[in-house]
C-alpha positions as CSV (number, residue, x, y, z in Angstrom):
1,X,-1.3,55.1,20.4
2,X,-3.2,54.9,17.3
3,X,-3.9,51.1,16.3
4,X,-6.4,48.9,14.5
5,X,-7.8,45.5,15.6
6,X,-8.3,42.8,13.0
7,X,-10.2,39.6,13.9
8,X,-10.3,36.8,12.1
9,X,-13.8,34.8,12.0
10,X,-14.0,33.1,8.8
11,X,-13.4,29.5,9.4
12,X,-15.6,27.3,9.5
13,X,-15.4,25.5,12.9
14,X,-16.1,22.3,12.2
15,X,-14.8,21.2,15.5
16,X,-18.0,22.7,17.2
17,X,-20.8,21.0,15.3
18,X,-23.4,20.8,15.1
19,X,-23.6,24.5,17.3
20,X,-22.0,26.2,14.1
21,X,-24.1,24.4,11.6
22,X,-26.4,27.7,11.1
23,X,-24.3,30.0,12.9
24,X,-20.7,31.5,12.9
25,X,-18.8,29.8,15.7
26,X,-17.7,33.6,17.0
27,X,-21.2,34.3,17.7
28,X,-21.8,31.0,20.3
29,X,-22.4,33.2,23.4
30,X,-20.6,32.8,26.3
31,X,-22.7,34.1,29.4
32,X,-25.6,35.3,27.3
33,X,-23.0,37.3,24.9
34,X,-21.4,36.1,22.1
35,X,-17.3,35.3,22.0
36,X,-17.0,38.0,19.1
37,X,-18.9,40.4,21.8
38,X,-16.5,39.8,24.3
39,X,-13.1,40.4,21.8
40,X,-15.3,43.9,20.6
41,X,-15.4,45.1,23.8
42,X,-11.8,44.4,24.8
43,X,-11.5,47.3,22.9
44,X,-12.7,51.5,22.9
45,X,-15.2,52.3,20.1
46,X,-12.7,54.7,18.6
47,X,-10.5,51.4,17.8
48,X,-11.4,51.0,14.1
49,X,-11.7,46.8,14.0
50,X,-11.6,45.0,10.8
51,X,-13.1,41.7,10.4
52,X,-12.2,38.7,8.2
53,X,-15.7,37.0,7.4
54,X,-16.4,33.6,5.5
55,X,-18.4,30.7,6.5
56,X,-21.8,32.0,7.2
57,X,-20.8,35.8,6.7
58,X,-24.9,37.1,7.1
59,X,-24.7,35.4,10.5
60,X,-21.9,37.7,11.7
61,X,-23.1,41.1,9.7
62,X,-26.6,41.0,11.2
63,X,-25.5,40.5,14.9
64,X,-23.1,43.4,14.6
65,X,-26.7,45.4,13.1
66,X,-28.5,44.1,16.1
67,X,-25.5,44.6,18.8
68,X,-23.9,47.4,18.0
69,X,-25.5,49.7,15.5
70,X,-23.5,52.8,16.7
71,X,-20.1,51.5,15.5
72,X,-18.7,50.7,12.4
73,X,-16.7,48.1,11.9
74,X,-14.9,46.7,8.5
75,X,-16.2,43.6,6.9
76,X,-13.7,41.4,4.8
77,X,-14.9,38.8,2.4
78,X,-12.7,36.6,2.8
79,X,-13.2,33.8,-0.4
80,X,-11.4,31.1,0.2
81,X,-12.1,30.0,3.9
82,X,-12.2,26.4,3.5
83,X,-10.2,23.2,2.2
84,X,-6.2,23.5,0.7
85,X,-4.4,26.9,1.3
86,X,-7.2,28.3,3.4
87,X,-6.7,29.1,7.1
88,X,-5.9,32.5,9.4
89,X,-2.8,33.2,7.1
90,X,-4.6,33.4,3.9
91,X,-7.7,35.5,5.3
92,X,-5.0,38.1,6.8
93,X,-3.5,38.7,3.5
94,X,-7.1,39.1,2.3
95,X,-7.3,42.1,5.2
96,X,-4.0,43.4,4.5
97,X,-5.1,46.7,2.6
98,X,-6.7,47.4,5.5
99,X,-4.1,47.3,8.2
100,X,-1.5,50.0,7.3
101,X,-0.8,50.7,10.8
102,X,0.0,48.6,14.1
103,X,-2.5,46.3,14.4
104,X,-3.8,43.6,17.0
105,X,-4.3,39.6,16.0
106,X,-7.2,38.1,17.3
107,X,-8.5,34.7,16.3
108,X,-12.8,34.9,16.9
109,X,-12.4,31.5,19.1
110,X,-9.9,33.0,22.0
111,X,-11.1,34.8,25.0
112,X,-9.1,36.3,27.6
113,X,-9.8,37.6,30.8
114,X,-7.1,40.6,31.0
115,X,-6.9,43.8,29.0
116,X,-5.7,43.6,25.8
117,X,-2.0,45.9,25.8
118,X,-1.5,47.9,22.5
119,X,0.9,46.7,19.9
120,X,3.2,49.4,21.0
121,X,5.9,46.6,20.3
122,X,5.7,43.3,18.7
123,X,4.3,40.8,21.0
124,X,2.8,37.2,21.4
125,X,-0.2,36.2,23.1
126,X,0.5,32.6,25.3
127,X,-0.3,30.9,27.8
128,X,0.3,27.5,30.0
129,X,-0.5,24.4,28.3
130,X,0.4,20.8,29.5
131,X,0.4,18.9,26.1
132,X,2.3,20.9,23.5
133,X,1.2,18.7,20.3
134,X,-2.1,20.2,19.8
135,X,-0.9,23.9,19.7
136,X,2.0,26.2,18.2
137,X,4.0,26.7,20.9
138,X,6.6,29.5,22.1
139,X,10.3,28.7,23.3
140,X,10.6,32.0,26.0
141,X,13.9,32.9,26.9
142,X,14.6,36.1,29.3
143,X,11.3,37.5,28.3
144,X,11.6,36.6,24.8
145,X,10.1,34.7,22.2
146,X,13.0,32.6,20.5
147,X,11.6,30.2,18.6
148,X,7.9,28.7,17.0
149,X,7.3,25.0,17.3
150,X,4.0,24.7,15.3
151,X,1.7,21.7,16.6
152,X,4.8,19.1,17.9
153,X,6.1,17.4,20.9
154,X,8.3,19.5,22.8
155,X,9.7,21.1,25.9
156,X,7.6,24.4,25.5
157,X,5.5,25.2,28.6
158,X,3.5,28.1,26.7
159,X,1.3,27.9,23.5
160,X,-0.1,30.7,21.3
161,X,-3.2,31.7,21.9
162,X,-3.9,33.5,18.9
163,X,-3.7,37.0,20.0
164,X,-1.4,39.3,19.2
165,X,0.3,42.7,18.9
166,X,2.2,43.7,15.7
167,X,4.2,46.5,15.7
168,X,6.3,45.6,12.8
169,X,3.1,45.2,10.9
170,X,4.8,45.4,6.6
171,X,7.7,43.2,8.1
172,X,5.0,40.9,8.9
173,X,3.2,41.3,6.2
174,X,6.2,40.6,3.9
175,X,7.2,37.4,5.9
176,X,3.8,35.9,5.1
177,X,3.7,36.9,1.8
178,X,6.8,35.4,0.9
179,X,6.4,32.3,2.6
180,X,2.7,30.9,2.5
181,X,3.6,27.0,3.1
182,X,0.4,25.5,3.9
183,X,0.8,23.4,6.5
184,X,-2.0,20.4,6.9
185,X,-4.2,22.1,4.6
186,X,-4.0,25.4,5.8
187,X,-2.0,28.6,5.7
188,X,-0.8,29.5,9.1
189,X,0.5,32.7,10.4
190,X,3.1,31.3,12.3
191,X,5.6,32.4,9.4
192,X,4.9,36.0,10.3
193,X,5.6,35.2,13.6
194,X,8.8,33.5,13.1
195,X,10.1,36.3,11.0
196,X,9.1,38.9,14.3
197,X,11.7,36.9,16.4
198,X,14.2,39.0,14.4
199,X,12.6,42.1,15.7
200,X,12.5,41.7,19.4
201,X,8.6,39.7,20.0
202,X,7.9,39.5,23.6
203,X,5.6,37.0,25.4
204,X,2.5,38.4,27.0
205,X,0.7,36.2,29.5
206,X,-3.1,35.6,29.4
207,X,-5.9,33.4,31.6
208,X,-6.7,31.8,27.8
209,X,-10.1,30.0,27.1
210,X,-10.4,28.0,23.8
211,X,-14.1,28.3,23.0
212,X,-13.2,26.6,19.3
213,X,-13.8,23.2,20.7
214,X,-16.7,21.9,22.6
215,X,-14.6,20.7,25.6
216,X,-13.4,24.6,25.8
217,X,-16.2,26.0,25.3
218,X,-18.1,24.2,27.9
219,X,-15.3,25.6,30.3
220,X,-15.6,28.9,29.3
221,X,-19.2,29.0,29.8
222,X,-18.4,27.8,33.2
223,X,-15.5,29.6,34.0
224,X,-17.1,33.2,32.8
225,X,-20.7,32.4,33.6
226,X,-22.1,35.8,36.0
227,X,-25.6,34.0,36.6
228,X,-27.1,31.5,39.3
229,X,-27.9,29.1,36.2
230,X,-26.3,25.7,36.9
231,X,-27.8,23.7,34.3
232,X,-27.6,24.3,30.6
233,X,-31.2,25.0,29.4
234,X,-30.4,26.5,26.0
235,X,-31.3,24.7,22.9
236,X,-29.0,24.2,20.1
237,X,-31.1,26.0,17.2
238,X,-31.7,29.4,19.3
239,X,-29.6,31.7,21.3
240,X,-30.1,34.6,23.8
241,X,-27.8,37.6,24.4
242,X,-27.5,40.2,25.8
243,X,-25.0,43.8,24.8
244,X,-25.5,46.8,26.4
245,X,-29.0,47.8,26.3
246,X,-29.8,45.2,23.5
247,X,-31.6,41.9,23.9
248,X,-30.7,39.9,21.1
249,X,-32.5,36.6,19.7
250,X,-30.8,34.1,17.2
251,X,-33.1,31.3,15.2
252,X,-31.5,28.7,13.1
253,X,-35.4,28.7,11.3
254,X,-35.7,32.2,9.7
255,X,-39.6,31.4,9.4
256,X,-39.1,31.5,13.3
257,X,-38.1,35.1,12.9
258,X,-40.3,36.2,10.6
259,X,-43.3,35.1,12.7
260,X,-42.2,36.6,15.7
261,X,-42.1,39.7,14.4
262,X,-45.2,39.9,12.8
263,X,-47.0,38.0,16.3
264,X,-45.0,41.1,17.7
265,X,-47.2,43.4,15.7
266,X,-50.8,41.6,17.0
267,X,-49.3,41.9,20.5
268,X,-48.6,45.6,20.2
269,X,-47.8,46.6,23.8
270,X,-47.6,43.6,25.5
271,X,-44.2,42.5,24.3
272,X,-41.6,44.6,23.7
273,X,-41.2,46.3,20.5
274,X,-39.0,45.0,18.0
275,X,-35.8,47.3,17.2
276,X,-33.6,45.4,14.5
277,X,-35.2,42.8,12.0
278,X,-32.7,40.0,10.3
279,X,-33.1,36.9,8.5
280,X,-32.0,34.8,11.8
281,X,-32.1,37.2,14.0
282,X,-34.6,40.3,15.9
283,X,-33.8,42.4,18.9
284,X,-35.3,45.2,21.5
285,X,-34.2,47.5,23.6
286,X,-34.0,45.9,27.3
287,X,-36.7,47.1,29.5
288,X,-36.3,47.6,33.1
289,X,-38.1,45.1,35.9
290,X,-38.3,41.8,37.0
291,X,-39.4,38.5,36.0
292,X,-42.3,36.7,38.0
293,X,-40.3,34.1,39.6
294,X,-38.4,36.6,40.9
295,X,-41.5,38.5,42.7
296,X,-44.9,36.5,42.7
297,X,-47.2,36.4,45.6
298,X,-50.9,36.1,45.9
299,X,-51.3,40.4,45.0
300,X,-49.3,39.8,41.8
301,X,-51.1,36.5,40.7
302,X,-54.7,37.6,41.5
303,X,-53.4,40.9,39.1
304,X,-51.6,38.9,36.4
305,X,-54.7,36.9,36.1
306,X,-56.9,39.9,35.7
307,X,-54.4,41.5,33.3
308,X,-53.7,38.5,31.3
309,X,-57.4,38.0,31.0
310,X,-58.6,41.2,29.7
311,X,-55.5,41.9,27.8
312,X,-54.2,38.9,26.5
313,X,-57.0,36.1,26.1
314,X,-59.2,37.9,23.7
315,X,-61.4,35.2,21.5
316,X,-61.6,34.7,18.4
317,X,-64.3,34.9,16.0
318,X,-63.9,32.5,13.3
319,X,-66.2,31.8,10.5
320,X,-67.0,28.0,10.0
321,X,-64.3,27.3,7.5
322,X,-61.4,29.4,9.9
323,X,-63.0,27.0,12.8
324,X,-62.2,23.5,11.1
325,X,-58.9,24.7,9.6
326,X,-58.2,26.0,13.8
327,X,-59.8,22.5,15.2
328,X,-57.6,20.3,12.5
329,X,-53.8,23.0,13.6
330,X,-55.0,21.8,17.4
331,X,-55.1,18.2,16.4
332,X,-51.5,18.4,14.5
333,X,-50.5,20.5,17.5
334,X,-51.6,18.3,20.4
335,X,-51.6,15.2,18.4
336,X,-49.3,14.4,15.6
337,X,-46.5,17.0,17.0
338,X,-46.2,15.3,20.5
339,X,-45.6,11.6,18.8
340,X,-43.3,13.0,16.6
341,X,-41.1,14.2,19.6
342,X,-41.6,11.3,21.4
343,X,-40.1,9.6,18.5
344,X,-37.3,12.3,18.5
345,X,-36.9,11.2,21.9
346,X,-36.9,7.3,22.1
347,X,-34.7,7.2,18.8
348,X,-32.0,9.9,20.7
349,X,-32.0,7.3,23.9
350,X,-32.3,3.9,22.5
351,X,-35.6,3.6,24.0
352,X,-39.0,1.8,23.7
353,X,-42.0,2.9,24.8
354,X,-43.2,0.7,27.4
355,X,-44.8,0.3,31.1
356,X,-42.8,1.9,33.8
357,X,-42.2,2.7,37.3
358,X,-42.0,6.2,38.3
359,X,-41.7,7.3,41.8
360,X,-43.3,3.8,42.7
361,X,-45.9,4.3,40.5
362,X,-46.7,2.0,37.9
363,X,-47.1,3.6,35.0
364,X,-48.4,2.6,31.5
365,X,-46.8,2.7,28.3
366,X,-47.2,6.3,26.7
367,X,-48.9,4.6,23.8
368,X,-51.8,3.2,26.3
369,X,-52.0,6.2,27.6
370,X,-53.0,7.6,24.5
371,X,-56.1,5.1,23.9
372,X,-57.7,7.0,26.9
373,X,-56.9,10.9,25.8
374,X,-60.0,11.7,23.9
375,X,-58.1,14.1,21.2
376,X,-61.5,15.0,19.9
377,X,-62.1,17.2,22.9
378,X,-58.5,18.5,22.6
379,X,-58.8,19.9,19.4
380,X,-62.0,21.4,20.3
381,X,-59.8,24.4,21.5
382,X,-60.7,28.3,22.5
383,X,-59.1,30.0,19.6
384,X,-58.1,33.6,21.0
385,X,-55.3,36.0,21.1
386,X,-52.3,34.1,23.0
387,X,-48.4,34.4,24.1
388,X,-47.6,30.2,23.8
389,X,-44.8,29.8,25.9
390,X,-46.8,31.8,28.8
391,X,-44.3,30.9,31.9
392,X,-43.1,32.7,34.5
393,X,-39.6,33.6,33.5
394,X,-41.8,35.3,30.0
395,X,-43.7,38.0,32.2
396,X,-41.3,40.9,33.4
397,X,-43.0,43.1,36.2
398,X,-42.1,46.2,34.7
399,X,-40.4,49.0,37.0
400,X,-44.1,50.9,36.6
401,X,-45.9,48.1,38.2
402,X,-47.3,46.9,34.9
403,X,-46.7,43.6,32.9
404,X,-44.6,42.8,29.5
405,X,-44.5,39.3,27.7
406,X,-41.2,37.8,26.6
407,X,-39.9,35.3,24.5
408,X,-43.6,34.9,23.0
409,X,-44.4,31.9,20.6
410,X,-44.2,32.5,16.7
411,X,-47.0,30.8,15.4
412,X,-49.8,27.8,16.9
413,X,-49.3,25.1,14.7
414,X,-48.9,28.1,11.7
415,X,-51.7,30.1,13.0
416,X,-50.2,33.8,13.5
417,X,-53.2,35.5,14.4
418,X,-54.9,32.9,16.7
419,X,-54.2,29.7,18.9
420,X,-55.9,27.5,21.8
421,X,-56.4,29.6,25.2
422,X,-56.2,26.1,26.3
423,X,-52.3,26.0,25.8
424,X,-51.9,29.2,27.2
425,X,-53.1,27.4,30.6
426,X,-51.3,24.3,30.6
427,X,-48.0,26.5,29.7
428,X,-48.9,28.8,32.6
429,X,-50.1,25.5,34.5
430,X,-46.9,23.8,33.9
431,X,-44.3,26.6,35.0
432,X,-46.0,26.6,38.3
433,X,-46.0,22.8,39.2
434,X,-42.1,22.9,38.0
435,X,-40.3,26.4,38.5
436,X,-37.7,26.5,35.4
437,X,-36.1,29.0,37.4
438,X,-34.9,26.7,39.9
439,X,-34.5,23.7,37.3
440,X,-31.7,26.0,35.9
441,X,-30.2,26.4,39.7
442,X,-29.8,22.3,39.0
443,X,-32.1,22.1,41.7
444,X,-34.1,19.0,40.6
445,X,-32.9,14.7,40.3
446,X,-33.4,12.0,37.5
447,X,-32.0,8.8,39.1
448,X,-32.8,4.7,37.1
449,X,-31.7,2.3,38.9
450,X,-30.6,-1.2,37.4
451,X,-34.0,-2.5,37.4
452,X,-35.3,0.8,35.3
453,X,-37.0,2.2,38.5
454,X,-37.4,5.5,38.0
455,X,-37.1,8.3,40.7
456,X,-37.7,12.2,40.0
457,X,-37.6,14.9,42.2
458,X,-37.9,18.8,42.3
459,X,-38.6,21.7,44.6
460,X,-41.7,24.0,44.3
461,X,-41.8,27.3,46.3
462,X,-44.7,28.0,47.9
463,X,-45.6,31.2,46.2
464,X,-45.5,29.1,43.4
465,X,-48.4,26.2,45.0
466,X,-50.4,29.1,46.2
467,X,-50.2,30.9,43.1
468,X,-51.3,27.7,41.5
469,X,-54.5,27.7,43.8
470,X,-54.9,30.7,42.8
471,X,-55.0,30.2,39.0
472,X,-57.4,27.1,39.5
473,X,-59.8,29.2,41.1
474,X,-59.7,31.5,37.9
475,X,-59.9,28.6,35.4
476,X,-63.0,27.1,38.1
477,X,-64.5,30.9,37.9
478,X,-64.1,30.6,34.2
479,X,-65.6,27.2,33.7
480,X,-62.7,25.6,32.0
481,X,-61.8,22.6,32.1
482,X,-58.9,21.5,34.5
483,X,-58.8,18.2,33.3
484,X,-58.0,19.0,30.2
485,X,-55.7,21.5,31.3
486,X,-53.4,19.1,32.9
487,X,-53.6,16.5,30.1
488,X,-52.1,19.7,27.6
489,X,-49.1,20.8,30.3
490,X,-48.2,16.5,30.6
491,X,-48.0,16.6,26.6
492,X,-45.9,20.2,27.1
493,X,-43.4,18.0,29.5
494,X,-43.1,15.1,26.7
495,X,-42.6,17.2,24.4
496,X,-39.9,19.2,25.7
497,X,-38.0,16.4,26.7
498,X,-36.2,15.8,22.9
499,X,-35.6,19.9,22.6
500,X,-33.3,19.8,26.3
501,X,-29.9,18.2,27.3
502,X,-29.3,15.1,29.8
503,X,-30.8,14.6,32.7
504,X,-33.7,17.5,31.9
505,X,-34.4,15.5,29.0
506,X,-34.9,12.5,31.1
507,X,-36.4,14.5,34.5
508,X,-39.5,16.1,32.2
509,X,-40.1,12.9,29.9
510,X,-40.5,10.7,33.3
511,X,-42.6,13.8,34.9
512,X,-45.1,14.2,31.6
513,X,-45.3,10.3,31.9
514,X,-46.6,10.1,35.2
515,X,-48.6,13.7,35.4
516,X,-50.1,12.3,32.0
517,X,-51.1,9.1,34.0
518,X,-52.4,11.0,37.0
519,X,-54.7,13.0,34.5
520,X,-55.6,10.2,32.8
521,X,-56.8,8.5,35.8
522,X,-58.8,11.9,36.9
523,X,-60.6,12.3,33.9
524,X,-62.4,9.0,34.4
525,X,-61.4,7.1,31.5
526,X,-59.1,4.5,33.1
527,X,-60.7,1.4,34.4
528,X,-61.0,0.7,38.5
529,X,-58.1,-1.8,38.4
530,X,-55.9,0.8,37.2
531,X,-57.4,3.6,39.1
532,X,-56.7,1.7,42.1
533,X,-53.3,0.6,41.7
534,X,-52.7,3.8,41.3
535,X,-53.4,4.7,44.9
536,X,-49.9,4.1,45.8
537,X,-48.8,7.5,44.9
């Protein structure tokens, strides 16, 4: 049966902020692909699917670019999609010139697990709700649809899910053209519906997720996720996906983008090449391999190292006024960026900065800490070539046997072409003393009791601690300094700790805290009182 799909993903989902504040709601991904993925692919690419677009239309237009630049799909401007008369009734009399045929209804916030039947007759999408205020709901009788009750309380077991198939498409139509009440602000399509009941609408059962509130999409995230990742690590500003062959990155900052792509260009081979360029977002063809966590040992350390080293770490030579302008982006970097996410930090918790106890250690206040950092040697960096989020879930072991870098920093505090080889280390340094793999298993513990003791606790693999020993050799072989090394990845934990969600927040804050304390106390500059109380650990 010939048919046309028309989705409707103009609102603007106001209910999900502040995810859709620089982003379509459709495109939140639900197990690394986005909810408007997962309705395009309900469907074969022959389908011709018409979409209603308002609130943040570029958002939606580029993904489709990145994800799917071998179909064609029909793009609606819809220009009323918010405040009185707006709503899913108005944008599908904007689409109407384009569905002169049978056509399926599908709201860009409702995913269903089951295959989507074609509109070979007129029927209703529903499913089992217990509250029956919140939703339109369907009165069933002998496997019809007999009545609409549109957001009351009543005795009807099933809501509408917004999915549909409409066979009767210009009665439809005509029914909502003749009656566009606007009901709380909005024109629904429930009047269409109503007017179907005349020509035989059937109910058609679905395992329904609501991903247009936070509370449903959180379950649907759960419910659909295919991964081992237990713990939301994502960040609210960025998303990953993947469709088909296409890896797919979204940034709220388009400066983000624009500096990946060109950091792209200086790291030619060594990340992958960029495919699709937008204002928010870039993709790449998927390569085939796996990523370190998955397969480091000794053999693959020792030849990362090696490889990273010739390949990666190439310095820099700056002229006297590129070296003061590189020295003053390390201070900023080290310096004025980590207070200003502590800040972000202690003003998101309610908290002051102030003396702890961590793991029975007592620990100074961050700000004390601080007096005994000398920052001076900090921003005396190695300026060279660098990835800046060098980790081992960003290093695929290609299906050749050689290396790629992923997921590669944009800029060093607005350098492009150079930053500190020194951060490179304390990145690399810190994905070994924490694996983020197993952080996103859940596989770690943030427990304060009453008194504000503090307790963390993670697991390290051992191919991670002898991969570690391995890397300290290197940096010993090198003469760099590991002192310093360890000071940069405890000002990485601290400042990762306002970007993450509860308890990782808490977990890395309390972890930079006392690894800052530990390197404090190693580089000497603590006095023996404190050095000795320290002992305890």
């Amino acid at each position: 049966m010939k048919y046309k799909v028309c989705i409707l993903a103009a609102g603007v989902g106001t209910r999900m902020f502040p995810l859709t504040k620089k982003i379509n709601k459709s495109l939140l991904p639900v197990d690394f692909k986005a909810v408007l993925s997962h309705i395009i692919e309900k469907f074969d690419p022959a389908v011709e699917i018409v979409i209603a677009v308002g609130y943040l239309k570029e958002t939606i237009i580029d993904y489709l670019e990145c994800a799917y630049s071998d179909r064609t799909f029909t793009i609606v401007e819809v220009d009323r999609y918010t405040g009185e008369g707006s709503g899913p009734g108005y944008s599908l009399m904007q689409c109407r010139r384009y569905l002169d045929s049978p056509f399926i209804f599908f709201a860009s916030d409702t995913l269903v697990l089951e295959d989507i039947p074609p509109p070979s007759e007129n029927w209703l999408g529903v499913s089992a709700v217990e509250d029956s205020e919140p939703y339109c709901t369907a009165e069933i009788f002998n496997n019809r649809v007999v009545g609409l009750e549109d957001k009351t309380i009543n005795d009807n077991e099933n809501a509408f899910i917004g999915l549909a198939g409409i066979n009767a498409y210009q009665v439809f139509f005509d029914a909502l053209e003749k009656n566009n009440e606007v009901k709380a602000g909005e024109f629904q399509v429930s009047n269409g519906f109503s007017t179907l009941i005349g020509c035989e609408l059937v109910p058609r059962y679905f395992t329904w997720h609501d991903t247009g509130n936070i509370e449903g999409y959180t379950k649907a995230n759960e419910a659909m996720s295919t991964s081992d990742v237990d713990f939301d690590f994502s960040k609210q500003d960025e998303f990953l996906y993947f469709v088909g062959n296409n890896v797919i990155k979204f940034f709220a900052d388009e400066a983000i983008i624009k500096n990946r792509h060109e950091r792209a260009l200086i790291l030619g081979d060594l990340c992958p090449r960029i495919s699709v360029l937008k204002k928010n977002f870039y993709s790449y063809n998927m390569v085939g391999g796996e990523v370190l966590y998955d397969v480091i040992d000794d053999g693959i350390m020792e030849k990362l190292l090696a490889w990273l080293d010739e390949n990666l770490w190439v310095k820099a030579r700056l002229n006297r006024s590129q070296l003061r302008a590189f020295k003053l982006a390390c201070s900023d970097f080290y310096y004025k960026k980590t207070n200003k996410r502590l800040k972000q930090y202690h003003e998101r918790h309610s908290l002051i900065d102030e003396a702890s106890s961590i793991n029975g250690v007592n620990v100074p206040s961050i700000k004390e800490l601080f007096n005994f950092i000398d920052w001076g040697d900090l921003s005396n960096g190695t300026p060279s070539n660098f990835h800046g989020d060098l980790q081992f879930d960003n290093v695929l072991l290609k299906n050749d046997g050689n290396f790629l870098l992923l997921d590669w920093r944009q800029d060093f505090s607005g350098l492009v072409d150079y930053g500190d080889q020194y951060y490179d280390f304390a990145k690399l340094n810190g994905g070994m003393i924490v694996s983020y793999k197993l952080i996103k298993q859940g596989q770690f513990s943030y427990l304060k009791d009453e008194k504000g003791n503090v307790k963390i606790e993670h697991n390290t693999p051992e191919a991670l601690v002898t991969g570690r020993d391995k890397f300290i050799s290197f940096l010993n072989s090198k003469g760099i300094d590991m002192c310093k090394v360890n000071i940069l990845t405890s000002l990485i934990y601290l400042n990762m700790s306002p970007m993450h969600n509860e308890p990782f927040d808490h977990f890395i804050y309390n972890l930079g805290k006392l690894n800052l304390y530990r390197s404090v106390i190693e580089s000497g500059k603590l006095p023996s009182s404190e050095k000795m109380s320290s002992l305890k650990s």
